[in-house]
C-alpha positions in Angstrom: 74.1 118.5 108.4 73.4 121.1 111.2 74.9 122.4 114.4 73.0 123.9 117.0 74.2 125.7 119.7 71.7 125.4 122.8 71.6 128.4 124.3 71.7 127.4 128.3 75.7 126.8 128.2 78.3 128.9 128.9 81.2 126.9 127.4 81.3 126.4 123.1 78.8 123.3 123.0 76.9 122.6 119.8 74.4 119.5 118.9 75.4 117.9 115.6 72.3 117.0 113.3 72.2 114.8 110.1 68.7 116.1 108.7 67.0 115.4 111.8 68.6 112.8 113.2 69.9 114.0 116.2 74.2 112.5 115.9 75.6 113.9 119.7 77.1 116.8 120.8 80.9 117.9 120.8 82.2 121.3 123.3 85.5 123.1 123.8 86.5 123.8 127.5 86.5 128.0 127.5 90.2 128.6 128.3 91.0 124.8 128.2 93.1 122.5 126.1 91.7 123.7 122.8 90.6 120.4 122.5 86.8 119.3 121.2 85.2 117.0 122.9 83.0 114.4 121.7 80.7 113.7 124.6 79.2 110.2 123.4 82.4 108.7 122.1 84.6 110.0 125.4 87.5 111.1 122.9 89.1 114.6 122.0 90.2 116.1 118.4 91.8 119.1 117.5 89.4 120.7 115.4 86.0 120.8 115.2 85.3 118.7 111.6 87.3 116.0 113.0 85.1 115.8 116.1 82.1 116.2 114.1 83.4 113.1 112.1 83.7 110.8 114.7 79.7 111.4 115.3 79.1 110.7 111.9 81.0 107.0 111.5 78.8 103.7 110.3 77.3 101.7 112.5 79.6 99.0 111.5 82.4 100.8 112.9 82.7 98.8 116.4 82.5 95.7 114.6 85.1 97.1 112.1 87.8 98.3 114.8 87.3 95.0 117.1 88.6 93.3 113.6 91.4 95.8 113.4 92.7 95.1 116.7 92.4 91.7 116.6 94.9 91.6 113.1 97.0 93.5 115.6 97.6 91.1 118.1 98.4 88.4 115.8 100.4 91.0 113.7 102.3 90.9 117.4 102.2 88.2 118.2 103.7 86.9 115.2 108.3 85.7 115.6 108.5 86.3 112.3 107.2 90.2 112.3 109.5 93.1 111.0 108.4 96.4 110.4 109.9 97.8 107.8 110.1 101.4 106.5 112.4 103.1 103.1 113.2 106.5 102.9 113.7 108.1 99.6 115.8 110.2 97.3 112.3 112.3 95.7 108.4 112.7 97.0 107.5 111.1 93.9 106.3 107.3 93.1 109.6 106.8 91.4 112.1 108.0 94.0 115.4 105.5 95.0 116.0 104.7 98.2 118.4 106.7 100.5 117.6 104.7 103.8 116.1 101.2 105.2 115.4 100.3 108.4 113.5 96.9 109.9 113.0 96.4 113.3 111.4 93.1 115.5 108.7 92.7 117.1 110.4 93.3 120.2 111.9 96.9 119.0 115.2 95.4 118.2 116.7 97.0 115.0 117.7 94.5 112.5 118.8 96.6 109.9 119.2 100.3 109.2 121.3 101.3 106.0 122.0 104.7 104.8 122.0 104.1 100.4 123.9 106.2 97.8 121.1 106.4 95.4 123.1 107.4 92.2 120.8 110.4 91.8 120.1 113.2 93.1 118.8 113.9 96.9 115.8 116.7 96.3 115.9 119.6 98.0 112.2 118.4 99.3 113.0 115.0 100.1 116.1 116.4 102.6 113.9 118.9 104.3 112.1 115.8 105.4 114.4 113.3 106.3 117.3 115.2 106.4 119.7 113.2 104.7 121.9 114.8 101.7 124.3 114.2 99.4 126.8 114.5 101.3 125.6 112.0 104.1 125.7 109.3 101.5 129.1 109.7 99.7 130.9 106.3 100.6 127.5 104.8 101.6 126.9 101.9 100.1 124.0 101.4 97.1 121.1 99.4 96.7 122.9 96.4 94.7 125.7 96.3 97.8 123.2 95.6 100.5 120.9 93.0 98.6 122.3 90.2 99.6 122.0 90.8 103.4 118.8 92.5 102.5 116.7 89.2 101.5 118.5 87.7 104.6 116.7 89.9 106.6 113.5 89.8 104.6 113.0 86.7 103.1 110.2 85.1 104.6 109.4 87.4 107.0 106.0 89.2 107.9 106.7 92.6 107.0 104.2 95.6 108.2 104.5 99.1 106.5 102.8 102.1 106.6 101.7 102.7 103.3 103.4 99.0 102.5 102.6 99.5 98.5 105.1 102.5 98.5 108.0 100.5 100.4 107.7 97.9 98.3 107.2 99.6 94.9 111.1 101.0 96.4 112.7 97.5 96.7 111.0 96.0 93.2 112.3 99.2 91.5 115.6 99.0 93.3 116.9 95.0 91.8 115.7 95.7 88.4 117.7 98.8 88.2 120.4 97.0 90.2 119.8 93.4 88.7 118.0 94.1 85.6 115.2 91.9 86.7 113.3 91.1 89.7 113.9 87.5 89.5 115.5 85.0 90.5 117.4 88.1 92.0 113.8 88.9 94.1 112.6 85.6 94.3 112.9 86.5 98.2 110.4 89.2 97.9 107.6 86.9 96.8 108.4 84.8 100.0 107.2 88.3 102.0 104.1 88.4 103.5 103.6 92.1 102.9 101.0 93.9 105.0 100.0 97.5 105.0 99.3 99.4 108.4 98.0 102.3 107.0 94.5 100.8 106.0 93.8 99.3 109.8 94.9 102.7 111.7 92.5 104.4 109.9 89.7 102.4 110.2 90.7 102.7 114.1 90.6 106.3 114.4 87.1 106.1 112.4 87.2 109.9 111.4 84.2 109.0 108.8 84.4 111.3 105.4 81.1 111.7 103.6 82.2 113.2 100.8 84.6 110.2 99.9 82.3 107.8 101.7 85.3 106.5 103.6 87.6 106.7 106.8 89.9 109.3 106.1 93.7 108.9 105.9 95.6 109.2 108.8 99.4 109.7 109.1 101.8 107.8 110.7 104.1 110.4 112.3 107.0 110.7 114.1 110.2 112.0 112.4 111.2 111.3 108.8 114.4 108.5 109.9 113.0 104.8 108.7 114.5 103.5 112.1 111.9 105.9 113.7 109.2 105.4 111.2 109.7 101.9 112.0 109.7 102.5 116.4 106.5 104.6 115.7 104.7 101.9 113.7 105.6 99.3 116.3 103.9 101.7 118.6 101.0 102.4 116.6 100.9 98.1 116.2 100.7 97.9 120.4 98.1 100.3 119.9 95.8 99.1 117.7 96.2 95.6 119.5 94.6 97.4 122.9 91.4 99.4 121.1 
């Protein structure tokens, strides 16, 4: 890949090649918004490799975005939709829960529990969402809340970002709490689990060649599962429009 800047402008402009396919051109405003500019797709990135990966998506990407948005809408349009989001006592794939939140499709929270793990809070996992020990003295644990748990989520449609993680939490949760995952989780199999994560990627359509894929984008927002969950609603209403 090349960049070439032509030399008849004034403002940082430069022409994007793949070989010598000519891909389009992306420029920052001198002075401006520190924002580049990706002339033929009409959007802005921060830096310059993300602007240069928009000009370098698939062809199929239009095609692949209309089907995004049209899972949103019926992700939306869905009564039985809850996002759903856990929040965790460690950064790694084993951590207990310290917090879950699910929230309607109309933004109406359903349920938001602060847990007492039974472990330890890292010192990592607090400087995210900012919940410590001593928030969760008194709070309940896992095995206290199931029962209104799979009231909430048994047969629902429940969207997450990263849905694999939040519901690696829950499975991990009843057999430490109920030795096994069934008939104590029978109500999880009655979830129609759906991950988020995938779909708002493929929307963005930053195109990696290196990995040959979209890459990963994050959710964002503040690390509190009832805002996790607000944000994803967003994100949802989002999607639904592209």
């Amino acid at each position: 890949m090349r960049l070439v800047r032509p030399g008849d402008v004034e403002r940082p402009s430069w022409a994007v090649y793949q070989q010598e396919h000519y891909l389009g051109t992306v420029h920052a405003q001198p002075d401006g918004d520190g924002l580049w500019h990706v002339q033929s797709a009409a959007v802005q990135h921060a830096s310059l490799d993300d602007a240069v990966r928009v000009l370098r998506r698939p062809s199929a990407w239009m095609r692949q975005r209309q089907r995004v948005a049209w899972w949103a809408r019926a992700v939306l349009a869905d009564p039985a939709l809850l996002v759903v989001d856990v929040q965790t006592a460690g950064l790694d794939e084993q951590a207990w829960a310290v917090q879950f939140a699910a929230m309607d499709g109309e933004g109406r929270t359903v349920m938001n529990e602060l847990l007492d793990p039974r472990r330890p809070i890292t010192a990592e996992a607090s400087a995210l969402h900012g919940i410590t020990r001593a928030d969760v003295v008194g709070a309940p644990c896992f095995g206290d809340v199931l029962p209104r748990l799979a009231g909430v989520l048994d047969g629902r449609r429940c969207v997450a970002y990263n849905a694999g993680f939040d519901r690696g939490v829950l499975v991990r949760e009843l057999l430490r709490h109920r030795a096994t995952a069934s008939p104590a989780g029978s109500f999880l199999e009655r979830v129609r689990w759906e991950d988020a994560m995938g779909p708002a990627t493929v929307a963005e359509g930053l195109w990696s060649v290196g990995t040959s894929r979209y890459r990963r984008q994050r959710l964002g927002g503040a690390y509190d599962a009832v805002d996790k969950c607000r944000v994803l609603l967003q994100r949802l209403h989002h999607l639904a429009r592209a």
